[in-house]
N, C-alpha and C positions, 0 to 999 in steps of 0.2 A: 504494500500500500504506500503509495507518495502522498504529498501536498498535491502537486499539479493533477495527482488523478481526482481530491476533494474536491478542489477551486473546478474540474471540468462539472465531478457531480453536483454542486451550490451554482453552476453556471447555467445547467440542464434545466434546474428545480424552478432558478430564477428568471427562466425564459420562457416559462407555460409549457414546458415538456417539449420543446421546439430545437432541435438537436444544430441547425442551420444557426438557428436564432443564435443558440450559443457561442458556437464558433465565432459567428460575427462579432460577440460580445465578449469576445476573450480572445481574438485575433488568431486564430487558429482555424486547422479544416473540420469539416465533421467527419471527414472517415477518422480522423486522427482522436476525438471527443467518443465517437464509437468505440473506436479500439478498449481506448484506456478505460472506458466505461466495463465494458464485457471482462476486462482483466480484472477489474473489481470487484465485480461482482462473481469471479468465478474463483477470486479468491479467498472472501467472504463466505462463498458457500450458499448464498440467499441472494434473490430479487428483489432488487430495489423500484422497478418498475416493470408494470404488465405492459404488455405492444400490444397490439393491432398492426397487423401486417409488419410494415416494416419500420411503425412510428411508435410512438410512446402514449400509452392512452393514460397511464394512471400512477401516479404515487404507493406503492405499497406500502403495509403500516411495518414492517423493517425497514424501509428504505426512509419515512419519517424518521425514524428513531435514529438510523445512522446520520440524513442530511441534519440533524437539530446536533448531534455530536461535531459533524463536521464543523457547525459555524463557530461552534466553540474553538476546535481548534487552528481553526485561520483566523479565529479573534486572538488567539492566545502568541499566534507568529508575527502578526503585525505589535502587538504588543509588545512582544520582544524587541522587535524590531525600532520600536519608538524610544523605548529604555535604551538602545545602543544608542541611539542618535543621541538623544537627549544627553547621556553621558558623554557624548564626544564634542557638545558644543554645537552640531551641527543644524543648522539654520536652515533649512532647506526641507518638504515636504508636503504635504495638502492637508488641507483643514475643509472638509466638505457639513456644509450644516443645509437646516433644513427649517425654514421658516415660513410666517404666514403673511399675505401683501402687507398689511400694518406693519408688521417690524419691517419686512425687507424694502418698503417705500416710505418710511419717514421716522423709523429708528436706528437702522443697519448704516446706511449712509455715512456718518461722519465715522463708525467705529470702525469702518471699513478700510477708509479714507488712510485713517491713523494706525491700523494694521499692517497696511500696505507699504506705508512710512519707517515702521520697525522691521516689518520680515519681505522685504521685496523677493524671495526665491522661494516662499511659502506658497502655492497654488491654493484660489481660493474657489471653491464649488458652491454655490448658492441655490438652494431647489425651494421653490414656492409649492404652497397647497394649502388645502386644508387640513386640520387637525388629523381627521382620517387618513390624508394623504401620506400626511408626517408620518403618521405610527407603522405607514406600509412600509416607508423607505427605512424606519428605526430597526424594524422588523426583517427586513432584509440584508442588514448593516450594510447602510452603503451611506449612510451621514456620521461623523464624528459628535455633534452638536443639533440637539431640537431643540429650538425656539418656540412658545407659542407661549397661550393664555388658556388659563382651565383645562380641561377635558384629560386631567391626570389621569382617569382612569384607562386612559390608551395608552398608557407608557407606565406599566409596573416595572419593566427590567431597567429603569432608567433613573439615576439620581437626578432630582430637581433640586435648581437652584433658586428660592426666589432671590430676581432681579430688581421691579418697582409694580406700583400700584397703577392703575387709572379707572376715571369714572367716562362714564357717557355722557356727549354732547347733543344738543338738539339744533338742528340747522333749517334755516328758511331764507327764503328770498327777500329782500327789503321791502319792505312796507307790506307785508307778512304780516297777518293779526298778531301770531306770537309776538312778532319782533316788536311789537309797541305794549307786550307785557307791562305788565307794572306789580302782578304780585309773583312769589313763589309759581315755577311750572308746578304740575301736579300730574299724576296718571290720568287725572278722571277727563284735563284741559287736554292732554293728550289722546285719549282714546279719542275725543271728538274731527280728528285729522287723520287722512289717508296718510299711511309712513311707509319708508324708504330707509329699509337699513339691510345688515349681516344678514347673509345664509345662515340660517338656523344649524344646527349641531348635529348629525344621523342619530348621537346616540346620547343619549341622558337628556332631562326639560331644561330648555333656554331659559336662563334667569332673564331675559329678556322679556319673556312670556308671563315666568311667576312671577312679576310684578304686577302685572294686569291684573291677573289670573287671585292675587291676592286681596286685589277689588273688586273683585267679582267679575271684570271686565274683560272684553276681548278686543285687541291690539285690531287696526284695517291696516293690514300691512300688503301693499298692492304691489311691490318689486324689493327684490333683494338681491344682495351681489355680494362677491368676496371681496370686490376693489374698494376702497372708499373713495376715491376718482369719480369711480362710473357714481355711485351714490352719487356724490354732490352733483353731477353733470344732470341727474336724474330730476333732483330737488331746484335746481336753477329753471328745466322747462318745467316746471309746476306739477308736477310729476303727484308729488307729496310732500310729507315732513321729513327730514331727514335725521336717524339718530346712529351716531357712530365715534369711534375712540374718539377721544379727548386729541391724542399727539396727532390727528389727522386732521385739526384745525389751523391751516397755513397763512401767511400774514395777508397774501396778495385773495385769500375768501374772502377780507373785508370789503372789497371794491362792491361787489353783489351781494354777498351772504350776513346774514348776520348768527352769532352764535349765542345759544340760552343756555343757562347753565341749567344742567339736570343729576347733579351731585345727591345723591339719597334717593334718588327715585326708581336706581335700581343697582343690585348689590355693586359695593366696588371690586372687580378683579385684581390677577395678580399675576405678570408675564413672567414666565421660568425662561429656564436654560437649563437642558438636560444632555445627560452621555450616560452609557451603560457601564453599570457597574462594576463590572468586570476590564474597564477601559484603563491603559496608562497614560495620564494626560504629559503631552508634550509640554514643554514648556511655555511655546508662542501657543497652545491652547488656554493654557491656564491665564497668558495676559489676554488673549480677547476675551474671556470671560470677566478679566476686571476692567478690560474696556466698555464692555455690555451694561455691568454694574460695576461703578466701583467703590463697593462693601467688599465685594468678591476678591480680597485681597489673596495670594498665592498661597498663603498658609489655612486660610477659611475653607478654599477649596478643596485642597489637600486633604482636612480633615474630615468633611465632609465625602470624598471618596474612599476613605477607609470604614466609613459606617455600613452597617449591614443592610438595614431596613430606613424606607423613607422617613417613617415616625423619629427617628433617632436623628435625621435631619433637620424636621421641622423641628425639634427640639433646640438644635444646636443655632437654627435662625431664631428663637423666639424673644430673642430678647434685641433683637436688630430691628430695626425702624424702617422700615421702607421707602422709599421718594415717591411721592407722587408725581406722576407724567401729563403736563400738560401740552398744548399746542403751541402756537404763534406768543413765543413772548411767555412762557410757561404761563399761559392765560390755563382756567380751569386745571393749573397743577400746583406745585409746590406754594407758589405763590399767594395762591387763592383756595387752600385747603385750610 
């Protein structure tokens, strides 16, 4: 049994049984992914997957059980592999993270900016999605670093770090009823408007929802989108109201938009930064993670990846204060919490 024969079978697995696919995805031929497959399997002793004809129809439940071994141990060689670098000084290697459009259009930006400042030979991989999308790509390990907001429960294998807070904003067009407010927004002022926000979650209830849903009320939420872009683009043609992050309110929104603050209206979140527990964090990982946040000092982290269980890390943050994230001018953040 080799490495190169695991990396052909995790290249099979993660190509939807698609033998071509993989080759292409591993720079390689398929009779040559053939070969070394059948060698493995005939020295195993067992079938890792049933055919049809002359293609792959199915995952066998041995063949689970070996590809979930294997990923361990081609986590466990790059690992090694990061430990040597890192012992050697060496400054050179990829950092692939996996974020969601909010961070990587009006968070990611400047940490990137000044990453690139400090490790210019460091390749930087950047994958957008959603929450779901993130936990395929964690799930497959092909990111270093998940970014997002809530929905911890798609990343058990993964230590979080929280990074900062923010609240939602409510956005409208100028001379907007909202916008000549003059008390507190409230749920009930708001249910009376068609809204424009986030794609809801596939999995667990949108606290977006059970805020309504706790006045009895139901949200008219007529279009939704991952972008906050297309959102406001939405809410400028009269679309609806528009409700979305706080750091997505940009200085040049003032020209059209005006912003209400909707702070308590619905719970406040809290954006992580996750790697798998079993990961050895490189060095230039460990500063963009105190570029990201920086609480996340080299030693917090550190310590924090030696813990077993997540409980044991909320522990070790609870006594850290979080920043609140606002937009244009830390307007609805730091400033104005």
């Amino acid at each position: 049994m080799t490495l190169q024969q695991l990396r052909y079978l995790l290249g099979i697995a993660d190509s939807g049984l698609n033998i071509t696919a993989a080759a292409e995805r591993l720079y390689t031929s398929q009779p040559g992914i053939s070969k070394q497959l059948k060698l493995l399997e005939q020295e195993l002793g067992i079938q890792l997957f049933t055919r049809k004809g002359k293609s792959l129809a199915a995952i066998t439940p041995a063949g689970h059980e070996v590809i979930a071994r294997a990923r361990r141990i081609l986590r466990e060689v790059e690992n090694i592999r990061s430990l040597a670098s890192d012992m050697s000084q060496e400054q050179e290697g990829t950092l692939s993270i996996a974020t969601t459009h909010t961070q990587a259009r009006y968070v990611l930006p400047d940490v990137v900016r000044e990453f690139r400042n400090r490790y210019p030979k460091v390749n930087l991989e950047l994958h957008q999605g959603t929450s779901e999308q993130i936990a395929e790509l964690v799930a497959a390990n092909r990111v270093d670093f998940a970014i997002a907001t809530g929905s911890q429960q798609l990343f058990p294998e993964l230590v979080l770090l929280p990074c900062y807070q923010w609240d939602r904003i409510v956005l409208v067009p100028k001379g907007h009823e909202l916008a000549e407010l003059q008390e507190p927004l409230t749920i009930a002022t708001l249910a009376r408007f068609p809204l424009v926000t986030y794609v809801f979650s596939l999995t667990g209830e949108s606290s977006f929802k059970q805020a309504f849903a706790a006045e009895g009320l139901e949200p008219d939420v007529v279009f939704t989108a991952r972008d906050a872009d297309i959102i406001k683009t939405y809410v400028r043609m009269g679309m609806g109201v528009g409700v979305v992050a706080a750091m997505a309110w940009e200085c040049q929104d003032k020209e059209d938009l005006v912003a209400v603050d909707a702070a308590g209206l619905f719970p406040r979140v809290t954006t992580w930064i996750g790697y798998r527990r079993d990961s050895v964090l490189r060095g230039y990982m460990v500063d963009f993670a105190e570029l990201f946040a920086a609480h996340l000092l080299p030693e917090l982290t550190q310590r924090a990846a030696n813990l077993e269980t997540q409980e044991e890390v909320e522990t070790l943050f609870a006594d850290i204060e979080l920043p609140l994230r606002g937009g244009c001018d830390d307007e609805f953040g730091a400033d104005s919490a």
